[in-house]
C-alpha positions as CSV (number, residue, x, y, z in Angstrom):
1,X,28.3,7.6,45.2
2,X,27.4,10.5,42.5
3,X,30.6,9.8,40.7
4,X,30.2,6.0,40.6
5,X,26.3,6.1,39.4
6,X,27.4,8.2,36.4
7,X,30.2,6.1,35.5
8,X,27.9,3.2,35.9
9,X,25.1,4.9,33.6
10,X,28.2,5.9,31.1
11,X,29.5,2.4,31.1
12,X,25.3,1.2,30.5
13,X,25.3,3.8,27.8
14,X,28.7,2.6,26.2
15,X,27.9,-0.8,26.5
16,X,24.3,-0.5,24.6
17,X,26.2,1.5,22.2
18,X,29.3,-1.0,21.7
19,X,25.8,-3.5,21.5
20,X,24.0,-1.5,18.7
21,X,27.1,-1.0,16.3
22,X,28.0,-4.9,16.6
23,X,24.2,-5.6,15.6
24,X,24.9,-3.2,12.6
25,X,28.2,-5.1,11.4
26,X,26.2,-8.3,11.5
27,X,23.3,-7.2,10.4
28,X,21.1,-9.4,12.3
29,X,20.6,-11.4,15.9
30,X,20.6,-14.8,16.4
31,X,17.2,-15.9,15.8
32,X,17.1,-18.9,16.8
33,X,17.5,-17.5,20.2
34,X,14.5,-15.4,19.8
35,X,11.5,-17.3,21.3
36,X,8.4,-17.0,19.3
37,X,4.8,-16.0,21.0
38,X,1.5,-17.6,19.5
39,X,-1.4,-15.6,20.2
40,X,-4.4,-16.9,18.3
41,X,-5.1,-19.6,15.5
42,X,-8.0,-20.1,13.4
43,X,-7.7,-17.4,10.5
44,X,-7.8,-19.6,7.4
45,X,-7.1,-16.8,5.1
46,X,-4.8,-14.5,7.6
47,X,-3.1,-12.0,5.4
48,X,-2.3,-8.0,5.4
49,X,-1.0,-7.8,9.2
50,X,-0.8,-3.8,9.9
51,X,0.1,-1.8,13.0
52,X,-1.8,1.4,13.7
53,X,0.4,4.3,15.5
54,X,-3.0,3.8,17.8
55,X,-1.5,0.5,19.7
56,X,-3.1,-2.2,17.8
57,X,-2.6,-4.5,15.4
58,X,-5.0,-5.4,12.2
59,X,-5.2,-8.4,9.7
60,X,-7.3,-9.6,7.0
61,X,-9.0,-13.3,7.2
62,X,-10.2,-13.6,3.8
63,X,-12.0,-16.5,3.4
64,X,-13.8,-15.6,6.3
65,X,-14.1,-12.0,4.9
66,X,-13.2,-10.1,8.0
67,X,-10.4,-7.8,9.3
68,X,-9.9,-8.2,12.5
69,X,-8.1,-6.0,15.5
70,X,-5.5,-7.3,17.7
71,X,-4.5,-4.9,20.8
72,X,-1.5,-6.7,22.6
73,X,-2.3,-8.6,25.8
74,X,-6.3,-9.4,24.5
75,X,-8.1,-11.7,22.3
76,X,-8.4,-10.6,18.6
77,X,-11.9,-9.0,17.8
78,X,-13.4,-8.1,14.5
79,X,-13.0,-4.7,13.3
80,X,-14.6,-4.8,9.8
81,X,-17.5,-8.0,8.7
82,X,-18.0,-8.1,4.8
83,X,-14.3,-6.9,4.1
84,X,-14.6,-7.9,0.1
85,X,-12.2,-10.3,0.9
86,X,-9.6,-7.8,2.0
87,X,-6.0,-8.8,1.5
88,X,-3.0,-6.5,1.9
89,X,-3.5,-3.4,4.4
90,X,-1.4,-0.6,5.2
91,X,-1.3,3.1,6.8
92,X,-0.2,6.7,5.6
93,X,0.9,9.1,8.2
94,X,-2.4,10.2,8.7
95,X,-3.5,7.1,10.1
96,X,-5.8,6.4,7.4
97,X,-6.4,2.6,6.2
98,X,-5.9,1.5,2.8
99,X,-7.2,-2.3,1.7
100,X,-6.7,-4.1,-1.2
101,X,-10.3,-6.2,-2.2
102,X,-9.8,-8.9,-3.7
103,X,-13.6,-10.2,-4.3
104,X,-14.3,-6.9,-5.1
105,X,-11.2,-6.0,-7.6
106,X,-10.9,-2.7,-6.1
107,X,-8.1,-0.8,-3.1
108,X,-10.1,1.3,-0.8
109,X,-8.9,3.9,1.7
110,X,-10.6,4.1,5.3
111,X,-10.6,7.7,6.9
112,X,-9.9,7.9,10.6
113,X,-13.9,9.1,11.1
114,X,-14.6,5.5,9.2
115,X,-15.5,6.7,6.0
116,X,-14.6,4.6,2.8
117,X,-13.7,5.4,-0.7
118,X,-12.1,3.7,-3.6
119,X,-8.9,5.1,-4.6
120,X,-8.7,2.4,-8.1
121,X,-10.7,0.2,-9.2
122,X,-10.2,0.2,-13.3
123,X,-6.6,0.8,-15.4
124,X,-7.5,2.1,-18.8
125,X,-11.2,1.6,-18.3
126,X,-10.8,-1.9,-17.5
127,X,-11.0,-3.7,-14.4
128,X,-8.1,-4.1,-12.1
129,X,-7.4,-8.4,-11.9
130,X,-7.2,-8.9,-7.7
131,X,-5.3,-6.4,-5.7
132,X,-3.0,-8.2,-3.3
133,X,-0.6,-6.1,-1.4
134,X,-0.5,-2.2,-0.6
135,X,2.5,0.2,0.6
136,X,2.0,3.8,0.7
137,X,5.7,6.3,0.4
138,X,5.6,8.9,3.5
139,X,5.1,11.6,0.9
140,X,1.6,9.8,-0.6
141,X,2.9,8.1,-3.2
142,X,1.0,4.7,-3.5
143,X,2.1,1.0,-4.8
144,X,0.2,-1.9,-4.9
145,X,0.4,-5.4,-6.9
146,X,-2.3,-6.8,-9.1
147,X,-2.1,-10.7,-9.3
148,X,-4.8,-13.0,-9.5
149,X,-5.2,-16.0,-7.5
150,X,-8.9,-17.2,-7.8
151,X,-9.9,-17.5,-11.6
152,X,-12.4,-14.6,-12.3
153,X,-15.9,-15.4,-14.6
154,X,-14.3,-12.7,-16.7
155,X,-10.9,-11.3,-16.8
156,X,-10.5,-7.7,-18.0
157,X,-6.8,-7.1,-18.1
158,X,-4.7,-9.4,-20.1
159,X,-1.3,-9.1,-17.5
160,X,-0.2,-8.9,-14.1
161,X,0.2,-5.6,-13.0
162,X,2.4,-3.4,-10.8
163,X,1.2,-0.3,-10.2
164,X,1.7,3.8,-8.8
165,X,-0.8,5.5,-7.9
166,X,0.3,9.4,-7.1
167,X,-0.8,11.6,-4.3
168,X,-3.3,13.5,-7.3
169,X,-5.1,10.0,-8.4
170,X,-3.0,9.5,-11.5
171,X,-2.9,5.7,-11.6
172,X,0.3,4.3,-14.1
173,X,1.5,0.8,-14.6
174,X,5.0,0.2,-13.5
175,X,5.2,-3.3,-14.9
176,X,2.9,-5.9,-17.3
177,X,3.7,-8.8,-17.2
178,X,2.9,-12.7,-17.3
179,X,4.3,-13.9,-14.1
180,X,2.6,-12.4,-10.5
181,X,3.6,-9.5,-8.4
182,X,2.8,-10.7,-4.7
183,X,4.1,-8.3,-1.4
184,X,5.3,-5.1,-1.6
185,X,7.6,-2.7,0.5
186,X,9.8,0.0,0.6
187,X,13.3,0.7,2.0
188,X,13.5,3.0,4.6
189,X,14.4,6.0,3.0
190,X,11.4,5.5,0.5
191,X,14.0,5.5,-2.3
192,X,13.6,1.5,-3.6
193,X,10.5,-0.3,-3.8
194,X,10.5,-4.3,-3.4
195,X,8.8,-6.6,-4.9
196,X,8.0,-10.6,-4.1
197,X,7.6,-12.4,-7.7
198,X,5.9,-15.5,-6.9
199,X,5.7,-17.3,-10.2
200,X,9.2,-16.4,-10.9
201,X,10.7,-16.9,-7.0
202,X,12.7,-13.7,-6.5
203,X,12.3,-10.6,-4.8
204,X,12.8,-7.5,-7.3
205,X,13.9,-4.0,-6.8
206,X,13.1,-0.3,-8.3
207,X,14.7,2.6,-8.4
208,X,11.8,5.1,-7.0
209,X,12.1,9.1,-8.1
210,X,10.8,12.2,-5.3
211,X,8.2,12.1,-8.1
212,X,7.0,8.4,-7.3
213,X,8.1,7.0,-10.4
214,X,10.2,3.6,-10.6
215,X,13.1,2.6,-12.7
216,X,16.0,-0.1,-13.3
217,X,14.1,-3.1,-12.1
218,X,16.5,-5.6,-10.9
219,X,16.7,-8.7,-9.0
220,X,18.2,-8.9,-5.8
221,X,17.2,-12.4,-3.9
222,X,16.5,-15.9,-5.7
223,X,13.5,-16.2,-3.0
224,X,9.8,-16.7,-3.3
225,X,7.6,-15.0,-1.1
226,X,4.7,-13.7,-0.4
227,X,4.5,-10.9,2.6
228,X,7.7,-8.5,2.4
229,X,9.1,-5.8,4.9
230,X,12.1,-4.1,5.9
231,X,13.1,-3.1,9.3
232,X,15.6,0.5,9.9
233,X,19.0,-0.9,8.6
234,X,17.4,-2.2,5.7
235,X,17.2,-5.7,6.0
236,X,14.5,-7.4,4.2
237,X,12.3,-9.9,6.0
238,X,10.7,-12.6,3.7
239,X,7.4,-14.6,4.3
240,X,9.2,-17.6,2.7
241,X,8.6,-21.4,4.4
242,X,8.9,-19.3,7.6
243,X,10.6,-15.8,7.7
244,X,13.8,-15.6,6.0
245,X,15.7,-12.5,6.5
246,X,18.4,-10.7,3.8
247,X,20.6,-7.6,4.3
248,X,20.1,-5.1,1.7
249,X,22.7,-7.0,-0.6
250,X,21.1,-9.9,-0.8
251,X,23.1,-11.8,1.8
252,X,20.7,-14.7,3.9
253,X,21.1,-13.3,7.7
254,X,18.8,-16.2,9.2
255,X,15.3,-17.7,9.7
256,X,12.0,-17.5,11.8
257,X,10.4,-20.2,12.3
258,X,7.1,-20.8,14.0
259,X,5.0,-23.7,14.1
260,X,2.6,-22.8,11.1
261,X,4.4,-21.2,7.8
262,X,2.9,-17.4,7.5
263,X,2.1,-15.5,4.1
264,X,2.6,-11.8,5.8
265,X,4.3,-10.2,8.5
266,X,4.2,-6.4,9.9
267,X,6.7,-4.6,12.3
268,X,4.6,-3.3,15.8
269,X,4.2,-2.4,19.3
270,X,5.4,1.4,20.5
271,X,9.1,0.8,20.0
272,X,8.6,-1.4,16.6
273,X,10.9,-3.9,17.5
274,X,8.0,-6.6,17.5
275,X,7.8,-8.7,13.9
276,X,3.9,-9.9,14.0
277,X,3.1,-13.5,11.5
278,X,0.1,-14.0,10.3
279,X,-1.1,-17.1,8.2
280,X,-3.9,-19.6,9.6
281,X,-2.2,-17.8,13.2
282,X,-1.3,-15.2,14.7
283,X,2.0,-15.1,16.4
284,X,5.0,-12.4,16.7
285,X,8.4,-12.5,18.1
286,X,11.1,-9.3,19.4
287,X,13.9,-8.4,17.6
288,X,16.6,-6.8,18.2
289,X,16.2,-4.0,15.4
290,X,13.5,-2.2,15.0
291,X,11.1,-2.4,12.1
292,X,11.0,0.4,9.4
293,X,7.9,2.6,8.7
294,X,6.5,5.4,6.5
295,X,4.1,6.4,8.5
């Protein structure tokens, strides 16, 4: 009986291996096999979905001007009233929060004991246009976009900006230009940085430095989107009419598709195999590969 359990577990064990490699050659799973779970509806402006190492899930509604705090198997609550329109949210590995404020033209970071400050508010003395989406390197190097959505009473900054903000506070401009940086992400080694054009509909790549900085911008997928992430093989998953999902080449894998189109999406639960959509609802969906974080 001994002998046979262990050959049985070594035959488990080479079968989830045989499993794994065959997910890597292809890239992706089927998803259309992959049943998708709606969980609550009602956020008008859902954006900025973020999973805290904590267990729980948070996301920005902002037209109602709330984040609010999902912990799987309960009802969504609302963590933060008068958000400033929050948008995009993410985490550094110290489990602080960091919000971009759209109303308020401004990206804020949130300590763990709830404390906030604003980490850029002004490029050369002049107000930033409407910070969108936020991703923060493992090492503390910070990117966020700076489109603008909702006409302003008065405009400061005569371009769309792309921006690096290093672990010191030094805020630099990776890219001016005309047409709208949307969702940002990295790849899982921190060493590109992704970037969802909307006006021109492609997703664009840099080059990123162990001192931050970015270089040979390039696009990779003739895709609009809004909400961008990768998961640990590098795959890119695209809040696109759905979720459309590329290998790292630029190669269309396949497509998630719930009921209601989503603008952002965020890896979760403790093994990170859970992709969570958010647009006027909340739903998420497992996957066979697990998501990619820096934090």
């Amino acid at each position: 009986m001994k002998l046979k359990m262990q050959y049985d577990l070594r035959t488990g064990l080479s079968l989830r291996l045989i499993l794994l490699a065959l997910t890597s050659i292809l890239g992706a799973q089927d998803f259309t096999q992959s049943p998708i779970e709606e969980i609550a509806t009602g956020f008008s402006g859902g954006e900025g979905p973020v999973w805290s190492r904590d267990g729980y899930l948070l996301f920005s509604d902002y037209d109602a001007n709330r984040i609010y705090k999902y912990v799987p198997g309960k009802t969504p609550e609302v963590y933060r009233e008068g958000s400033n329109g929050a948008n995009g949210n993410t985490m550094d590995r110290q489990g602080r929060l960091y919000t971009c404020e759209y109303r308020s033209r401004r990206v804020t970071r949130t300590g763990r004991d709830g404390r906030i400050e604003v980490i850029a508010e002004k490029f050369e003395g002049k107000r930033l246009n409407a910070p969108n989406d936020i991703v923060v390197r493992r090492d503390g190097h910070i990117y966020f976009s700076d489109p603008l959505y909702t006409p302003l009473d008065h405009r400061d900054l005569d371009f769309f900006g792309l921006y690096h903000l290093t672990p010191k506070g030094h805020l630099e401009a990776i890219s001016r230009t005309q047409t709208r940086p949307n969702g940002v992400t990295l790849s899982p080694n921190g060493k590109i940085l992704y970037v969802a054009d909307t006006d021109q509909k492609k997703i664009l790549a840099y080059d990123l430095d162990r001192h931050g900085r970015a270089s040979h911008p390039r696009a990779i997928i003739d895709s609009g989107a809004d909400g961008i992430r990768t998961d640990q093989q590098g795959n890119l998953y695209l809040a696109s009419r759905g979720v459309q999902v590329y290998s790292p080449q630029g190669k269309l894998l396949g497509k998630i598709q719930p009921r209601d189109n989503p603008r952002n999406i965020a890896f979760g639960d403790s093994d990170l195999r859970t992709l969570y959509m958010i647009g006027p609802t909340l739903y998420r969906v497992r996957l066979d590969i697990p998501g990619a974080l820096q934090y």
